[in-house]
C-alpha positions as CSV (number, residue, x, y, z in Angstrom):
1,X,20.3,14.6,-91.7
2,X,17.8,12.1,-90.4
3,X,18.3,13.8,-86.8
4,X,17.1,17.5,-88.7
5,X,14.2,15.9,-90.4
6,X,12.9,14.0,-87.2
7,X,13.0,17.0,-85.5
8,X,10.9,18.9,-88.1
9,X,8.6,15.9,-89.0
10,X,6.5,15.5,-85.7
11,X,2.6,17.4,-86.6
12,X,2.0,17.4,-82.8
13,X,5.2,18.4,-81.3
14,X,4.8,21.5,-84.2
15,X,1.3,22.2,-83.1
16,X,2.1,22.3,-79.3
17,X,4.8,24.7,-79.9
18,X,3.2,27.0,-81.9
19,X,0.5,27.0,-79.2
20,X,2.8,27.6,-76.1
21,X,4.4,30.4,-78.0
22,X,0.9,32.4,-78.1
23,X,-0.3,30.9,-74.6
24,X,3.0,31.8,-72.8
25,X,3.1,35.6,-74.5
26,X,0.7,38.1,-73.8
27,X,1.5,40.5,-76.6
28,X,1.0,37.7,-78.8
29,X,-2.3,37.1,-77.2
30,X,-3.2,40.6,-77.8
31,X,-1.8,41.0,-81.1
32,X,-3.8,38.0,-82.4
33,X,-7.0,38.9,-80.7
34,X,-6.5,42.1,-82.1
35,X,-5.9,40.8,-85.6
36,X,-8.7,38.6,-85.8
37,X,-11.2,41.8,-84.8
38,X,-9.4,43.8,-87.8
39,X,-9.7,40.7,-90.4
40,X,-13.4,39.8,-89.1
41,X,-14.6,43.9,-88.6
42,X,-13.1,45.2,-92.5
43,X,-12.4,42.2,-94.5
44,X,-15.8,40.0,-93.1
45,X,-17.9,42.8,-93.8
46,X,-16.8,44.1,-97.1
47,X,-20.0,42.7,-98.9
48,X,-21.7,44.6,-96.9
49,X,-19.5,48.2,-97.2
50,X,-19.1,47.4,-100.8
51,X,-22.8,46.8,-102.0
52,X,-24.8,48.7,-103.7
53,X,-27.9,50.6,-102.1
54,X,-30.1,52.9,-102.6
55,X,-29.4,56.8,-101.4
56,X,-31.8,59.3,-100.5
57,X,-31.9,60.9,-104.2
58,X,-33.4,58.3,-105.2
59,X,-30.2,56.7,-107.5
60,X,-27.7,53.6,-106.3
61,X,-24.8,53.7,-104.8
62,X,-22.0,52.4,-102.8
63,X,-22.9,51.7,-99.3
64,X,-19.3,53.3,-98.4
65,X,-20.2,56.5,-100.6
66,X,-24.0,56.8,-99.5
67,X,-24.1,60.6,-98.9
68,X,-26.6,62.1,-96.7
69,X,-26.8,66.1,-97.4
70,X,-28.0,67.2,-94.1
71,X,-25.4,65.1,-91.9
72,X,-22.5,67.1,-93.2
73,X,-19.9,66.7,-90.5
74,X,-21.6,65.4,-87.8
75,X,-19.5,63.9,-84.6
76,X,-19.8,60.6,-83.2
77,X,-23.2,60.4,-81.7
78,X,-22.0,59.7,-78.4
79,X,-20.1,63.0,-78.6
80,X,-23.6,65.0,-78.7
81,X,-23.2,68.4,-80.6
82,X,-20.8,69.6,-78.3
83,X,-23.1,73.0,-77.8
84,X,-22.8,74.1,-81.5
85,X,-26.1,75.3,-82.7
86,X,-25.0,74.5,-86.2
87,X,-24.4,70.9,-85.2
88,X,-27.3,70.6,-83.5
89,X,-29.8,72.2,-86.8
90,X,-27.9,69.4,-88.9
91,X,-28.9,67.0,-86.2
92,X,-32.4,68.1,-86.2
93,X,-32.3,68.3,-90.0
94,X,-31.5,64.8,-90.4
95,X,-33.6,63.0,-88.2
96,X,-36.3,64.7,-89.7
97,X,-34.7,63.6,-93.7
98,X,-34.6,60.2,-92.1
99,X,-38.6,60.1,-90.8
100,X,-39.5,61.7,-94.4
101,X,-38.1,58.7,-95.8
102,X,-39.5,56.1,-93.4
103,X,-42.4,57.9,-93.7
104,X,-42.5,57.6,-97.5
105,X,-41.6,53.9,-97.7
106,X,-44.5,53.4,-95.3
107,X,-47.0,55.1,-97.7
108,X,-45.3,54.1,-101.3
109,X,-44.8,57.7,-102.0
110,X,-41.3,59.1,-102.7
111,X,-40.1,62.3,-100.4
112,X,-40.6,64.8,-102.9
113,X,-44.4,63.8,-102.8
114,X,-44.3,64.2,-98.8
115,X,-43.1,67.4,-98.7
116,X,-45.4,68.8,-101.1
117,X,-48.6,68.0,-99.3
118,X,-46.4,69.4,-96.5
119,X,-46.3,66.2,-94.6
120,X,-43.7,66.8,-91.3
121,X,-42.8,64.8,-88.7
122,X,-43.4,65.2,-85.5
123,X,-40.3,65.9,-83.1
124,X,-40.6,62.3,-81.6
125,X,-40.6,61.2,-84.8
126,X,-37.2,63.0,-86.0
127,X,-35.8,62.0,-82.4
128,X,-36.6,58.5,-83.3
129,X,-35.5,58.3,-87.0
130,X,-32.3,60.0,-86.2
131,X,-29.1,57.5,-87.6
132,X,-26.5,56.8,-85.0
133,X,-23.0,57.8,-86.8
134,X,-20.7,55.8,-84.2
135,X,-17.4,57.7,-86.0
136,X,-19.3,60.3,-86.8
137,X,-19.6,61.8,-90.7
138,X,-17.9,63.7,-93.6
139,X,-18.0,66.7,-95.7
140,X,-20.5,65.0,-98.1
141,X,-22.9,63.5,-95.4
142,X,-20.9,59.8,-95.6
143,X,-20.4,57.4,-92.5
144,X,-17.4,57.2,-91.2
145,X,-17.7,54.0,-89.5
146,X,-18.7,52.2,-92.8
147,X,-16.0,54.1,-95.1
148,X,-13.4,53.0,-92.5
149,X,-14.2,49.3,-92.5
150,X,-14.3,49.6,-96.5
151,X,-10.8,50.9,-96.2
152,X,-9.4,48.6,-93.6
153,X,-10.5,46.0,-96.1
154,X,-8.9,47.3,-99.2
155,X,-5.8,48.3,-97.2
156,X,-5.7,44.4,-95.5
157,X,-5.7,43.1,-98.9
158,X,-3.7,45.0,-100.5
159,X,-1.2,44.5,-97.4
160,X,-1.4,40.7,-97.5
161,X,-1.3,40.0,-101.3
162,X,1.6,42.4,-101.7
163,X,3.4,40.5,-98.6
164,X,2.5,37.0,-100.6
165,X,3.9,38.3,-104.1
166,X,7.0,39.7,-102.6
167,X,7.8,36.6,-100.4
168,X,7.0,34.5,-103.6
169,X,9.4,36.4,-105.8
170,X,12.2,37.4,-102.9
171,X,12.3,33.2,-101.8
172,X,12.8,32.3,-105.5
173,X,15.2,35.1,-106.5
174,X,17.6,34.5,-103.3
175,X,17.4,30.8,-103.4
176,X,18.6,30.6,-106.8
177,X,20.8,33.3,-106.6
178,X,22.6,31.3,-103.0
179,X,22.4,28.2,-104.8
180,X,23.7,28.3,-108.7
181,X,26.7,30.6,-107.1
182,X,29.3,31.9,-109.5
183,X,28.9,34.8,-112.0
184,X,25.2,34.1,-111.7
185,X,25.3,35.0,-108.5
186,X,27.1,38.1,-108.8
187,X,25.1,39.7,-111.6
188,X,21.6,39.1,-109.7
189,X,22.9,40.5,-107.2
190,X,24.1,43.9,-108.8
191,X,20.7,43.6,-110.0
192,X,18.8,44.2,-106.3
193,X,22.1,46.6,-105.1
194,X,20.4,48.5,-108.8
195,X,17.3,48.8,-107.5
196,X,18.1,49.5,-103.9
197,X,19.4,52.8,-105.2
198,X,16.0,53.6,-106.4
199,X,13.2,55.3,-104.3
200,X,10.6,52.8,-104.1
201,X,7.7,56.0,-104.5
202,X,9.3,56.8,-107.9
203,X,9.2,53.0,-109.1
204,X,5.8,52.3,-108.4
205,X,4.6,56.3,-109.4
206,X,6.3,54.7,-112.9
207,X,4.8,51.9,-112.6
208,X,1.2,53.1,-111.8
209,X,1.7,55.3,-115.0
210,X,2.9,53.1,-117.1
211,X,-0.1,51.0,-116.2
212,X,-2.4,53.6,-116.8
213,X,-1.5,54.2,-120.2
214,X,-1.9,50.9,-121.1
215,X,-5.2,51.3,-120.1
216,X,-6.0,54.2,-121.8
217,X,-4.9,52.7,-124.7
218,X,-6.8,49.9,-124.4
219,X,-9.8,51.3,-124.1
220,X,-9.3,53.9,-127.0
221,X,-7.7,51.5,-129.5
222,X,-6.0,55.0,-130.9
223,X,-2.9,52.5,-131.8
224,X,-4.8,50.1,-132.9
225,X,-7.1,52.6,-135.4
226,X,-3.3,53.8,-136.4
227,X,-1.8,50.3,-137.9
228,X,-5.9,50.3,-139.3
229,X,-5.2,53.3,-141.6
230,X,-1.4,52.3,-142.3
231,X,-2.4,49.0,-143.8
232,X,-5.2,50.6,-145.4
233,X,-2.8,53.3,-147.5
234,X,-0.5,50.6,-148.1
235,X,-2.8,48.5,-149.7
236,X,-2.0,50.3,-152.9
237,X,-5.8,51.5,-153.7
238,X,-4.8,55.3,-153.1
239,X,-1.4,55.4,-155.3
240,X,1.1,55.8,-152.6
241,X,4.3,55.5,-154.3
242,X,7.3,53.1,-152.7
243,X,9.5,55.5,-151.3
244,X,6.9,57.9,-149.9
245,X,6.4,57.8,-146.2
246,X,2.8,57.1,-144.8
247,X,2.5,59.9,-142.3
248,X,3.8,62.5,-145.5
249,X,1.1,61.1,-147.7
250,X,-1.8,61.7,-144.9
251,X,-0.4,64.8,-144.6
252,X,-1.1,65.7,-148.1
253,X,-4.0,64.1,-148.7
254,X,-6.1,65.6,-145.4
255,X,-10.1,64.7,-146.6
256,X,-8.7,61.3,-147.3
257,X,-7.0,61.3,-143.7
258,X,-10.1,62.1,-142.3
259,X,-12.8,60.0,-144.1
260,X,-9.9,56.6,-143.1
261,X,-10.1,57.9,-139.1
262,X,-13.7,58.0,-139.4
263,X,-13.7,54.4,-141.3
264,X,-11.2,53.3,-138.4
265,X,-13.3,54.7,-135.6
266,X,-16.4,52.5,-136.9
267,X,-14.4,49.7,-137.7
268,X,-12.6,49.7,-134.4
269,X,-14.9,51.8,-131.4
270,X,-13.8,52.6,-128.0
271,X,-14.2,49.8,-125.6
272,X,-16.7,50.8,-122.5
273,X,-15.2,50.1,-118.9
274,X,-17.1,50.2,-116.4
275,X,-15.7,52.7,-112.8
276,X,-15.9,49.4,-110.9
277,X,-13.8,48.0,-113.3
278,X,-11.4,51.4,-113.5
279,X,-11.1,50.3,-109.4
280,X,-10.2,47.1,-109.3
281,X,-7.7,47.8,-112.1
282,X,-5.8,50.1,-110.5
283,X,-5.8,48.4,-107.0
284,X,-4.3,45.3,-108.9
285,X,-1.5,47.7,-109.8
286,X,-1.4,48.8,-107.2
287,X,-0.3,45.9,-105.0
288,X,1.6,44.3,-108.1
289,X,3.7,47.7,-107.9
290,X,4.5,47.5,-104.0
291,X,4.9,43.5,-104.0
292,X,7.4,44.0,-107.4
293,X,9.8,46.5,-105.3
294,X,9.4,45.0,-101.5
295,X,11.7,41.6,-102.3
296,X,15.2,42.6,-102.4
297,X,15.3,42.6,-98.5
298,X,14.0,39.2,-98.7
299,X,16.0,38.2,-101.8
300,X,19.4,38.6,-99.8
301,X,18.1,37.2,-96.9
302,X,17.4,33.8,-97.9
303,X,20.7,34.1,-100.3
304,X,22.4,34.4,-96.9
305,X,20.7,31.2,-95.8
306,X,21.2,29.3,-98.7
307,X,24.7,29.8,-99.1
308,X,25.1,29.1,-95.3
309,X,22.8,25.4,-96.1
310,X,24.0,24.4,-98.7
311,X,27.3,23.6,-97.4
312,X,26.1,21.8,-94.6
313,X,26.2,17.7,-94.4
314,X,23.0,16.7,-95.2
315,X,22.7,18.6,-98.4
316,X,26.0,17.6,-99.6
317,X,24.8,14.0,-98.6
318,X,21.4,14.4,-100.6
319,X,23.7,15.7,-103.6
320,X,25.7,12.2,-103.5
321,X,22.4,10.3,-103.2
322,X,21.1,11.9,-106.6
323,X,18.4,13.9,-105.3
324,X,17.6,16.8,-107.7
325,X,18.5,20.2,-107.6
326,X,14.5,20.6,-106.9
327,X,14.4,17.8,-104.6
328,X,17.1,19.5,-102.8
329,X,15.8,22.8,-102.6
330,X,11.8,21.3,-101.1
331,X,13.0,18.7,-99.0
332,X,16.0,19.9,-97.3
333,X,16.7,23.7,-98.2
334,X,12.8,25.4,-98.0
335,X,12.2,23.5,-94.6
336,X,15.5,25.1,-92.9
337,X,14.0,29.0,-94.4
338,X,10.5,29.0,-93.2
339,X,11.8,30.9,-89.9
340,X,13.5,33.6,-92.0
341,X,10.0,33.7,-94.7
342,X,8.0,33.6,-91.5
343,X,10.3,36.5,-90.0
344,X,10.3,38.5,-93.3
345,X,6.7,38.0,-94.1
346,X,5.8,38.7,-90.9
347,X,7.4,42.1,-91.3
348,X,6.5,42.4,-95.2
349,X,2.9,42.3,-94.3
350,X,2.6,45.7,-92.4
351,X,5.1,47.5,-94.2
352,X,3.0,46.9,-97.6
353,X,0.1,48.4,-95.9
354,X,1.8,51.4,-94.5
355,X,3.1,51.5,-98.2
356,X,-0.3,51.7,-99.5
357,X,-1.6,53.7,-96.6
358,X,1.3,56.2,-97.4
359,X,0.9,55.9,-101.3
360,X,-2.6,56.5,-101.0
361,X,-1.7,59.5,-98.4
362,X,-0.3,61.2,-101.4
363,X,-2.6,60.8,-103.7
364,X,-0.9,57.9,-105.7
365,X,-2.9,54.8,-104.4
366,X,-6.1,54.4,-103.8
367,X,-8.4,56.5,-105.7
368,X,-11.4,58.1,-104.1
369,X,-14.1,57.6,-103.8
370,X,-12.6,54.3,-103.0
371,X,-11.6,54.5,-99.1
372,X,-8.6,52.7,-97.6
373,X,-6.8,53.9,-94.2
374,X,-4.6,56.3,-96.4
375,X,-6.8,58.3,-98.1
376,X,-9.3,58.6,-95.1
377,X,-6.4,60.2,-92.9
378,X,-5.4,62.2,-96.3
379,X,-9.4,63.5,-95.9
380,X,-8.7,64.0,-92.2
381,X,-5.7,66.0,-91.8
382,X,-7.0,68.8,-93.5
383,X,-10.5,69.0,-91.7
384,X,-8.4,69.5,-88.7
385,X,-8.3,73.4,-87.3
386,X,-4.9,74.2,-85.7
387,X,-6.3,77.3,-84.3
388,X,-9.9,76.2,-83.1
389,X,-9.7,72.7,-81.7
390,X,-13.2,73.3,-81.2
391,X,-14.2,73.4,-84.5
392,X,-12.0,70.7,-85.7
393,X,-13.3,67.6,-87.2
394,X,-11.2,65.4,-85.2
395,X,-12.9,62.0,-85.7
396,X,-11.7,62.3,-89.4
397,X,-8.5,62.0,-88.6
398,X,-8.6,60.1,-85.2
399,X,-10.6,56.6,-86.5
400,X,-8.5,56.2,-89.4
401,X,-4.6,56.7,-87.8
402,X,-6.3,54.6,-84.4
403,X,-7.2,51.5,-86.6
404,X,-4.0,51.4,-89.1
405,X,-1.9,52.2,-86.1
406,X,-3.3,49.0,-83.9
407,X,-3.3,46.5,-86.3
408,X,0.1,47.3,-87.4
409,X,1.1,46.7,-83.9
410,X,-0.7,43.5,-83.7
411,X,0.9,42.3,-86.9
412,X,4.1,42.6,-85.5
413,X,3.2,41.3,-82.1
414,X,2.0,38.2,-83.5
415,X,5.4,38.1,-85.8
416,X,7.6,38.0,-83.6
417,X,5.5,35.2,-81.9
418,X,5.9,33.6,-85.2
419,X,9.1,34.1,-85.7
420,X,9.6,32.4,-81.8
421,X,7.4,29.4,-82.7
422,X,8.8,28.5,-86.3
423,X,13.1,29.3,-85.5
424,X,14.4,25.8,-85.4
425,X,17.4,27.2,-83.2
426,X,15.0,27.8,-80.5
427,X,13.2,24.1,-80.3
């Protein structure tokens, strides 16, 4: 025991191996360069893709849902218009929307005032003023470039918090599970062989609307207004007799009914929330949903490890020194599992954001106009034009797939780098 624990004590001797691992392999290298651009490019800037500006009719927005109406599927600027008059007018037409504004801003008049004293601007002018769409736009005018770093963000975090909550509940699960033994054991384990038999989609479709009903009834109290009127008829001021059901009374007595549901509606109103609000609610059940169903690999995983440890010497020597079942489990146990956690999480991190990017695919995830790399390529797949390649909108589809599809590569580049650095059978 005192041999394992030098060996997994020494800070340096930890921090030099973690950096020959990435020094010695390129892929890891890459994966981690890679994954740094990703974290800096979407998460780093969601202040900035997530605040609120103003658009060109003159209300607020979203930055990631500004729409311009004359840039309606424009390509990548360095793409030109590819010798489509049509691309070309919308070029021309928004260059010159974009001079009317700076032109407006200059002056302290809004656009509408421009164009009826029939101000124009010149050609150099538009040229000038035109916005540079580097991923080119949408159907409604939006960039492309900003809605995919808004979605790389939300589809990172949903990724890495759904990773954390299953590693969190698929340690705990497995290591008690390995540990207590016995009948306990055996029934927590029927328990994940259970739900391994069940589709993952239709658990967290229930679970997403099970979720929205609750808030549905939250925010219109109907329930709520229901027990209101019950304990009003039972208070004995309308003459209900004892054996005489509630809902048959109301039924007879409909003016009353109605004049108690008005009393209940002022007495208890319908709560306001907000569409930010609405969002963030539904992405937090969203990755609560993915995180609750993507443990069971992880649960019998470290149940393998744990029933293999604790047999070993040193914990059946800690378990004759008195050390506690928790002292047992942190000191000796949880330092011998951080390969497999590393492995698993590792792993658990990508697949939870091909989850949502596949949830969200279908309709199920992220709601628009919310981006995240799912819904974008959802948008994209059906601007594309099997039989006119030319008058595809490609970039829709391209940017979104290109940028989930490298940085799930670098995650699992940079795993198994992990998972070289932190397996104590390799030092």
């Amino acid at each position: 025991m005192a041999e394992w624990q030098g060996n997994t004590s020494a800070g340096g001797g930890a921090f030099t191996r973690w950096r020959g691992v990435f020094t010695r392999s390129r892929t890891a290298l890459v994966g981690a360069g890679v994954l740094a651009v990703m974290l800096v490019a979407c998460v780093g800037t969601l202040p900035w893709t997530l605040g609120v500006v103003s658009d060109s009719g003159g209300g607020e927005s979203a930055r990631f849902d500004v729409q311009h109406r004359t840039a309606r599927h424009l390509p990548p600027f360095w793409c030109g218009s590819g010798g489509r008059p049509a691309v070309q007018a919308r070029l021309d037409a928004t260059g010159r929307a974009a001079a009317l504004e700076q032109m407006a801003r200059a002056r302290g008049e809004s656009v509408d005032t421009l164009e009826r004293e029939g101000v124009e601007p010149t050609a150099d002018q538009a040229r000038a003023a035109r916005p540079w769409f580097w991923m080119g736009t949408d159907l409604l005018g939006r960039d492309v470039l900003v809605r995919c770093l808004a979605g790389g963000g939300v589809s990172l975090g949903i990724g890495v918090m759904a990773a954390l909550i299953s590693v969190v509940l698929g340690t705990m699960y497995g290591a008690i599970a390995g540990y207590v033994g016995g009948r306990v054991d055996g029934v927590m384990m029927r328990i994940v062989d259970v739900l391994y038999g069940l589709p993952y989609v239709l658990l967290v479709v229930l679970l997403a609307v099970a979720a929205g009903s609750v808030m549905e009834e939250w925010v219109s109290r109907q329930g709520a207004r229901a027990a209101w009127v019950r304990a009003e008829v039972q208070s004995g001021r309308y003459g209900v007799r004892g054996g005489e059901s509630v809902g048959a009374w109301l039924k007879g007595h409909p003016e009353v009914r109605a004049g108690l549901e008005a009393r209940a509606t002022e007495a208890l109103p319908a709560r306001v929330v907000s569409d930010s609000g609405r969002t963030v609610y539904g992405l937090v059940v969203l990755l609560v949903a993915i995180g609750g169903v993507s443990w069971l690999t992880m649960a019998r995983v470290i149940r393998g490890q744990v029933l293999s440890l604790r047999a070993q010497p040193f914990v059946e020597a800690a378990r004759a020194m008195g050390v506690s079942t928790g002292g047992i489990f942190v000191r000796h146990l949880l330092p011998n599992l951080i390969g497999p956690i590393v492995v698993y999480a590792t792993l658990t991190v990508p697949q939870a954001i091909l989850q949502e990017s596949f949830l969200s695919f279908l309709g199920i995830g992220v709601k628009p106009p919310m981006p995240s790399w799912g819904n974008l390529a959802a948008e994209g797949l059906g601007e594309i034009n099997p039989l006119s390649l030319g008058q595809s909108h490609w970039w829709l589809l391209v940017f979104p797939c290109v940028l989930l599809g490298g940085t799930l590569v670098a995650l699992n580049f940079v795993g198994e780098a992990m998972r070289e650095a932190a397996d104590p059978r390799g030092r």
